[in-house]
Backbone as CSV, one residue per row, in Angstrom:
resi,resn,N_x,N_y,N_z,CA_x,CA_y,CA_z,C_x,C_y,C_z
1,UNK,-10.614,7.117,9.123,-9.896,7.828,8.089,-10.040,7.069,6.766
2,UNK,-10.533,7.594,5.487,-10.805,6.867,4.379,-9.525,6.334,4.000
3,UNK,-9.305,5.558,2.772,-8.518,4.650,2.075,-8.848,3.245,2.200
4,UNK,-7.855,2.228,2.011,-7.930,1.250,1.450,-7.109,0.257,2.481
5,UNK,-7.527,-0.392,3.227,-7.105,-1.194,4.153,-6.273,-2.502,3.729
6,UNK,-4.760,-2.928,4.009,-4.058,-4.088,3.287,-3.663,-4.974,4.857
7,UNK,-3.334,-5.912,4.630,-2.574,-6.699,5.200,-1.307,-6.729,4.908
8,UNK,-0.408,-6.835,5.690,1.432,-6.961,5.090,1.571,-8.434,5.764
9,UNK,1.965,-9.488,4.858,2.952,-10.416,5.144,4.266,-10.648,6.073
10,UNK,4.205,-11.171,7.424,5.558,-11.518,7.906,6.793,-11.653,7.213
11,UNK,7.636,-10.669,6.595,8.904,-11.312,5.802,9.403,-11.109,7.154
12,UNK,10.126,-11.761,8.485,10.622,-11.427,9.432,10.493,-10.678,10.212
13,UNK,9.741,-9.285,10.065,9.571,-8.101,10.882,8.405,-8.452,11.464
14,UNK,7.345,-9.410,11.252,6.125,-9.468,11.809,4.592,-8.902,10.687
15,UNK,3.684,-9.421,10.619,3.112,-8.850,10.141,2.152,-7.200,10.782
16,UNK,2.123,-7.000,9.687,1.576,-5.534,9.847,0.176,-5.411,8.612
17,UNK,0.205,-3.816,8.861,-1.429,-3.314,8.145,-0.578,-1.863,7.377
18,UNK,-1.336,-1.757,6.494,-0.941,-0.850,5.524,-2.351,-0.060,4.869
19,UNK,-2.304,1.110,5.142,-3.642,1.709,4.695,-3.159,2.683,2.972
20,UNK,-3.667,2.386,1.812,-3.679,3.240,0.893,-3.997,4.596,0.619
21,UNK,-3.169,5.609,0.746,-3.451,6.922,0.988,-3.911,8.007,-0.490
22,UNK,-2.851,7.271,-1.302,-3.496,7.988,-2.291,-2.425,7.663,-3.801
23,UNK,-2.912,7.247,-4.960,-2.551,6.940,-5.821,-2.710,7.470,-7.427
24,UNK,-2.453,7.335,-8.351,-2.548,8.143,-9.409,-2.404,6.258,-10.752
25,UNK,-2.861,5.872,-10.077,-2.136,4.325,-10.775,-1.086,3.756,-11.134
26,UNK,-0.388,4.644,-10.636,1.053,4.380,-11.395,2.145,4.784,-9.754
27,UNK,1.837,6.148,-9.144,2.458,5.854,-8.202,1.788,5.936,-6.812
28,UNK,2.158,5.727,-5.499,1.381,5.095,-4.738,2.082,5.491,-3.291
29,UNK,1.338,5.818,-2.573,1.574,6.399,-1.206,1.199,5.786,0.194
30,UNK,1.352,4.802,0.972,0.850,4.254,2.015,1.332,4.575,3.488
31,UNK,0.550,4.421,4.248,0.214,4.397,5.767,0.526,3.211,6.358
32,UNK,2.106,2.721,6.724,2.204,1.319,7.182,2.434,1.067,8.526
33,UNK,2.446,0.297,9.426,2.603,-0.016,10.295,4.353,-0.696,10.626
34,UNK,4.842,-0.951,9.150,5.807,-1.522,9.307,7.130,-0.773,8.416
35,UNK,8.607,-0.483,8.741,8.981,0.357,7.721,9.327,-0.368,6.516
36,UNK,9.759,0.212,5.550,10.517,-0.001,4.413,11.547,0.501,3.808
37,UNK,12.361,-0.169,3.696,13.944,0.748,3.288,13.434,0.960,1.379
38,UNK,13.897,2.243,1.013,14.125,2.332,-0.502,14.653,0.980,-0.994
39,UNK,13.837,0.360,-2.437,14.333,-0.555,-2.745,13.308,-1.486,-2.767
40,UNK,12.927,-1.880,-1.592,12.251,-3.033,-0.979,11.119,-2.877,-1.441
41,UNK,10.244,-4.329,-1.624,9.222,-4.311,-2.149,8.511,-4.824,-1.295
42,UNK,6.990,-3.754,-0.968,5.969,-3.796,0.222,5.141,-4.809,-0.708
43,UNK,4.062,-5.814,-0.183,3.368,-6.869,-0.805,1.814,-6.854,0.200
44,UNK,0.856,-5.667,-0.011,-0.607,-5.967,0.319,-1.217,-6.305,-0.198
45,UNK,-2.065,-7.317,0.813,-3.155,-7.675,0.593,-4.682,-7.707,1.013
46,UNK,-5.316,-7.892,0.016,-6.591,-7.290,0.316,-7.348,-8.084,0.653
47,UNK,-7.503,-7.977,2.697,-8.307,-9.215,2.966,-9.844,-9.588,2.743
48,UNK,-10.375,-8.777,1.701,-11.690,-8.799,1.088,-11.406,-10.066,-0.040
49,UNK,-10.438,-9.361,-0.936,-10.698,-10.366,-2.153,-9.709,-10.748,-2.268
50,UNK,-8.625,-10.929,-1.856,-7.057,-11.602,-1.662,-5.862,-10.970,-2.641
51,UNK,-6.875,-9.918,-3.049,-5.899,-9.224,-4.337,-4.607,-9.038,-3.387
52,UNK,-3.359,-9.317,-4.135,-2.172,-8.804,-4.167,-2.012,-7.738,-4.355
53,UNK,-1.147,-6.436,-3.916,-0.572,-5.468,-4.603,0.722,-5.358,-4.136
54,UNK,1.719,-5.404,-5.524,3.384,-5.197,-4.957,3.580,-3.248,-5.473
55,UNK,4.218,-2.694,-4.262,4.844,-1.808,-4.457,5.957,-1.425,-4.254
56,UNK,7.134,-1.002,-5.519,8.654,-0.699,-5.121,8.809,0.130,-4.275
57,UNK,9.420,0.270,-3.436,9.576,1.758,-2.541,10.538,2.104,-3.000
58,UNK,10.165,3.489,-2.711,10.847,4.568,-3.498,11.566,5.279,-2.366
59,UNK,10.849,5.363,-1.173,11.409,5.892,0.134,10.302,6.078,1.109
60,UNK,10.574,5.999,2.161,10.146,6.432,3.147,10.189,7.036,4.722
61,UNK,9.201,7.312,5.684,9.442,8.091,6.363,8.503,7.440,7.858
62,UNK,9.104,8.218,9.110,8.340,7.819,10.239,7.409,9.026,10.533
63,UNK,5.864,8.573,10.381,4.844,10.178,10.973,4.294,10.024,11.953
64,UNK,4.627,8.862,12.822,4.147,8.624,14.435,4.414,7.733,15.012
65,UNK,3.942,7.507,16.245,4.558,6.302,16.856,4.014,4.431,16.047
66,UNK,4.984,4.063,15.445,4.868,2.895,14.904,4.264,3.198,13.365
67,UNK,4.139,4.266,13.355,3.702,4.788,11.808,4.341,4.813,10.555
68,UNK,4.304,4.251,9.661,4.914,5.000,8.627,4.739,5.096,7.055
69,UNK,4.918,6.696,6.648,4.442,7.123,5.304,5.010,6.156,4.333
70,UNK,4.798,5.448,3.596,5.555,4.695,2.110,5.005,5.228,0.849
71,UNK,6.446,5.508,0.036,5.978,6.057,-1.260,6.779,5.148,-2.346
72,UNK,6.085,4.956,-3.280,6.740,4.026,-4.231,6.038,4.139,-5.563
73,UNK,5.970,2.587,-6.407,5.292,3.005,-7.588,4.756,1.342,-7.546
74,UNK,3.512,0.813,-8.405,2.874,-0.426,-8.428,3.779,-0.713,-9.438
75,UNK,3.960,-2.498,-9.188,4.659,-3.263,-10.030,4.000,-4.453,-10.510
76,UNK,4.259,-4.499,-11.504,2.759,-5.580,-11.819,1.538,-5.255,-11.465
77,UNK,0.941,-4.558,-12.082,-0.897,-3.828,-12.015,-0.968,-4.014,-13.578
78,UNK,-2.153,-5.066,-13.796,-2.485,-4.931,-14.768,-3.744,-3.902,-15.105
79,UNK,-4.280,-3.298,-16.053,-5.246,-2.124,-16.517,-6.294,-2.265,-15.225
80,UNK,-6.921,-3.572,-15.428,-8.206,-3.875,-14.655,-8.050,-4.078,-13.678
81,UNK,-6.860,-4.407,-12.753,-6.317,-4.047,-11.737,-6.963,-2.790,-10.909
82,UNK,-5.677,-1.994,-12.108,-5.820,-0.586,-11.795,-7.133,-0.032,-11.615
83,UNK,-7.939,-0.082,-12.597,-8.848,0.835,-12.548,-10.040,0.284,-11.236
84,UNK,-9.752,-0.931,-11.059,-10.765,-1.159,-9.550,-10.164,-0.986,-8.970
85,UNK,-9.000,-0.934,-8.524,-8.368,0.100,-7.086,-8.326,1.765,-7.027
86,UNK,-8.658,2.011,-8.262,-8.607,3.846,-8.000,-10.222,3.753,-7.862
87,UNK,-11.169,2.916,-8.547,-12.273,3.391,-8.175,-12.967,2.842,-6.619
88,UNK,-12.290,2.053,-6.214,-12.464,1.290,-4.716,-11.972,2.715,-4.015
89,UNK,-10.717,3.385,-4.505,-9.877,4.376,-3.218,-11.017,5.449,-3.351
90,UNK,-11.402,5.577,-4.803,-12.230,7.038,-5.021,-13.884,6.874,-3.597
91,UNK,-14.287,4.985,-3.929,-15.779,5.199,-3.329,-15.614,5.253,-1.649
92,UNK,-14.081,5.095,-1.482,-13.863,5.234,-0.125,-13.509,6.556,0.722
93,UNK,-13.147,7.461,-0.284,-12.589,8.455,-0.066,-14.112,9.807,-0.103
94,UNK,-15.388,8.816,0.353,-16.539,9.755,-0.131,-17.116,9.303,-1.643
């Protein structure tokens, strides 16, 4: 399934994987393995190039077993950031 493959950090729950589903640069939709309460801030990383990405959650939801949708917005993305992660999601997405 295309997107953007992260690593999640152990904050206590264990680590997990987080796939990037689809973004607009500003707000941001993921596929996690681990949940997130509104509020909380999800922290992937990209085990290619170690990039960080923090996202606020905004809310989320369970879509299968151990699954779950996260929607939020990027916090700290600077321009050049941005624009190599929409064009990384775009060359992945086809």
């Amino acid at each position: 399934m295309p997107g953007i493959e992260w690593t999640l950090a152990d904050h206590g729950q264990g680590a997990g994987r987080a796939r990037l589903l689809e973004t607009d640069g500003q707000h941001v939709a993921v596929e996690s393995t681990l949940p997130f309460a509104a509020g909380a801030t999800l922290i992937g990383t990209d085990p290619e190039t170690q990039a960080e990405y923090r996202i606020k959650v905004r809310g989320g939801r369970r879509v299968g077993e151990g699954v779950f949708r996260i929607e939020g917005r990027f916090v700290s993305l600077t321009k050049a950031e941005r624009e190599q992660l929409l064009a990384a999601l775009a060359a992945s997405n086809g």
